[in-house]
C-alpha positions in Angstrom: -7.3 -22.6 1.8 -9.7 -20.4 -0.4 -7.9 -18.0 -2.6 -9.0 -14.1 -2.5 -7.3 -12.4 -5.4 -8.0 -8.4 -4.3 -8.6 -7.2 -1.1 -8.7 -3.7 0.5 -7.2 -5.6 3.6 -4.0 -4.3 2.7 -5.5 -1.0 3.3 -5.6 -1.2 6.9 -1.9 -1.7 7.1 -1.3 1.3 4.9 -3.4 3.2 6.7 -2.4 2.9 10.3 1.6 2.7 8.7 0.3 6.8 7.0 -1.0 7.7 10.6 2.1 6.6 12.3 4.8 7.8 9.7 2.5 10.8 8.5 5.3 12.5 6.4 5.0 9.4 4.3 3.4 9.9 0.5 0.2 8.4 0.6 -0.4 7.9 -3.0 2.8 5.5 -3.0 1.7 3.7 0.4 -1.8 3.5 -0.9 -1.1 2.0 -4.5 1.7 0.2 -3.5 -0.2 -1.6 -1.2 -3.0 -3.1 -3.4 -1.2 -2.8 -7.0 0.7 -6.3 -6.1 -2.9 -8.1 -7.1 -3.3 -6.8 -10.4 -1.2 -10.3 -11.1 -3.8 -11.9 -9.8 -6.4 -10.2 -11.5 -4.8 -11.1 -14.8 -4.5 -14.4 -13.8 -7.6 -15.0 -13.6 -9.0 -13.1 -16.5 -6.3 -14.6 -18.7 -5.8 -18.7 -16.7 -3.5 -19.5 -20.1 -1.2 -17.1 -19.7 1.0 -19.4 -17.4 0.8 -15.7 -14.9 0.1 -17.8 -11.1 -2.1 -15.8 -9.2 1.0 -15.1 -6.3 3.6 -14.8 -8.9 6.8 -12.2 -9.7 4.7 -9.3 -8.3 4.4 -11.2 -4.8 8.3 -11.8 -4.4 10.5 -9.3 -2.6 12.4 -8.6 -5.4 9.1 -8.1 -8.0 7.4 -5.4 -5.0 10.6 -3.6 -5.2 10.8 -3.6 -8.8 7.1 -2.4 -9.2 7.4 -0.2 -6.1 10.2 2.0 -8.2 7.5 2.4 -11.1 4.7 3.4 -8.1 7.0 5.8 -6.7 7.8 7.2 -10.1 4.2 7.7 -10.8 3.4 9.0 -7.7 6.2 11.5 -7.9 5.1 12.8 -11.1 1.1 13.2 -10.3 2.0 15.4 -6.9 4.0 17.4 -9.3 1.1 17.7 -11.5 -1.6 18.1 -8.9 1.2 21.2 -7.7 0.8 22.6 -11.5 -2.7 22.7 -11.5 -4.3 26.2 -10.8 -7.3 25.4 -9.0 -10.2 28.1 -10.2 -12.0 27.7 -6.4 -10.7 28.5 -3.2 -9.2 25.9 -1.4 -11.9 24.7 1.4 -9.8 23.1 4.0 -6.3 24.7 5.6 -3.8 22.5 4.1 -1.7 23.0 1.9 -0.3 20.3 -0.4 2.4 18.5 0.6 5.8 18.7 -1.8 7.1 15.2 -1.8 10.7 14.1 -2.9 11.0 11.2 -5.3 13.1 9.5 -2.6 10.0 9.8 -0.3 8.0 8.8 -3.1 9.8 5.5 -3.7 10.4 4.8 0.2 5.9 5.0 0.7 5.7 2.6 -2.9 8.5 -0.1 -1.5 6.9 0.3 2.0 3.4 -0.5 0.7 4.2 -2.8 -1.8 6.9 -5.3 1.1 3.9 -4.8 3.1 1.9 -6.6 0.9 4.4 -9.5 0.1 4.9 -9.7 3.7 0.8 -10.2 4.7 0.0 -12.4 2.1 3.3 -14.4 2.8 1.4 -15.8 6.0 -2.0 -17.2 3.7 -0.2 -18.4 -0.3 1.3 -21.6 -0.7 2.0 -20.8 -4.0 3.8 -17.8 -3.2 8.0 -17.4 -3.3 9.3 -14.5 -1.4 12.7 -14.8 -3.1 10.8 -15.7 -6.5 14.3 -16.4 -8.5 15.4 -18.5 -6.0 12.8 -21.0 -4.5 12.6 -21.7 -1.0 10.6 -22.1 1.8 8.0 -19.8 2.7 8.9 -19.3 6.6 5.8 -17.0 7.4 3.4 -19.3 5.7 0.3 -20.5 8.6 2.2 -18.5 11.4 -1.4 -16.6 11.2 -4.6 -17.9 10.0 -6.5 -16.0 7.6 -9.0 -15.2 9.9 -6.5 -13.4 12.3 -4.2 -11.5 9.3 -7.8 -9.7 7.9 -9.0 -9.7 11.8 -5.6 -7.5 12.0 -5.7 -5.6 8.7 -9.3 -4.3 9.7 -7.8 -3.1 13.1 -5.2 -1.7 11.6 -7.8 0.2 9.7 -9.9 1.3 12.5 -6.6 2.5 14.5 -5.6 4.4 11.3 -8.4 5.8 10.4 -9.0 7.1 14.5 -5.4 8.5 14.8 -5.6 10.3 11.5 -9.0 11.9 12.1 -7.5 13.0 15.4 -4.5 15.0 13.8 -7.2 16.1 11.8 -9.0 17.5 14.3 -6.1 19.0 16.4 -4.5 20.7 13.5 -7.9 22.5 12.9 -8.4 23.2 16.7 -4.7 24.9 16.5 -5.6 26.3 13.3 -8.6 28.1 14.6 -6.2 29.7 17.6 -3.9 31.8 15.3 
């Protein structure tokens, strides 16, 4: 089976997760979902390094540890973006959301498990419990074709739900 190391697929999931769940932070649902394949990346750009391309990162217990460091981060630009005194008048009605660190670091571990979970189903060469090798139980429950025939649904759904709060929050909005 052909090895992609960086897809937006995992996009879709995040997506239609940030429609559903909207109080989640994006920026930690976002990144968390597609930081995972920086390991890849390096793997590739650096093949002596001894990094596999599904390595630490791609275990349940790697996500987690990155997804603190993504929730971190994402805590600390919202309070940035909050201390920045934008010169222009603000052309949509929202207003930024204030997000906690603990909903921070609950988006980053959700996007980042999602990712270990979806990739679990296509990498032989991945180990969800990487300190302790086993058997990967999701692996081929789903062809390739039918997880990124699912992520790009997921997208579509997402994006469609979203545009639809959109839309109704400027429709009530316009009523006051």
């Amino acid at each position: 089976m052909g090895t992609i190391v960086f897809t937006p697929f995992h996009l879709g999931i995040s997506l239609l997760i940030q429609a559903i769940v909207i109080t989640l932070d994006p920026i930690g649902l976002f990144v968390g979902s597609v930081i995972i394949d920086v390991e890849g990346v390096y793997s590739l750009l650096f093949p002596n390094s001894g990094v596999p391309l599904h390595g630490f990162m791609h275990s349940f217990i790697g996500a987690f540890i990155l997804g603190i460091f993504v929730g971190i981060g994402s805590f600390l630009t919202h309070k940035l973006i909050h201390r920045i005194d934008f010169k222009f008048d603000n052309p949509t009605p929202f207003t930024l959301p204030n997000y906690s660190l603990q909903m921070c670091l609950l988006s980053a571990w959700i996007g980042t498990m999602s990712h270990v979970l979806l990739d679990a189903f296509l990498y032989e060469d991945q180990q969800l419990f990487y300190i302790f090798p086993a058997e990967n139980p999701f692996l081929n429950l789903l062809t390739q074709e039918l997880v990124y025939f699912l992520c790009l649904v997921c997208f579509i759904i997402g994006a469609v739900i979203l545009v639809g709060r959109y839309r109704a929050y400027l429709t009530d909005e316009e009523l006051v």
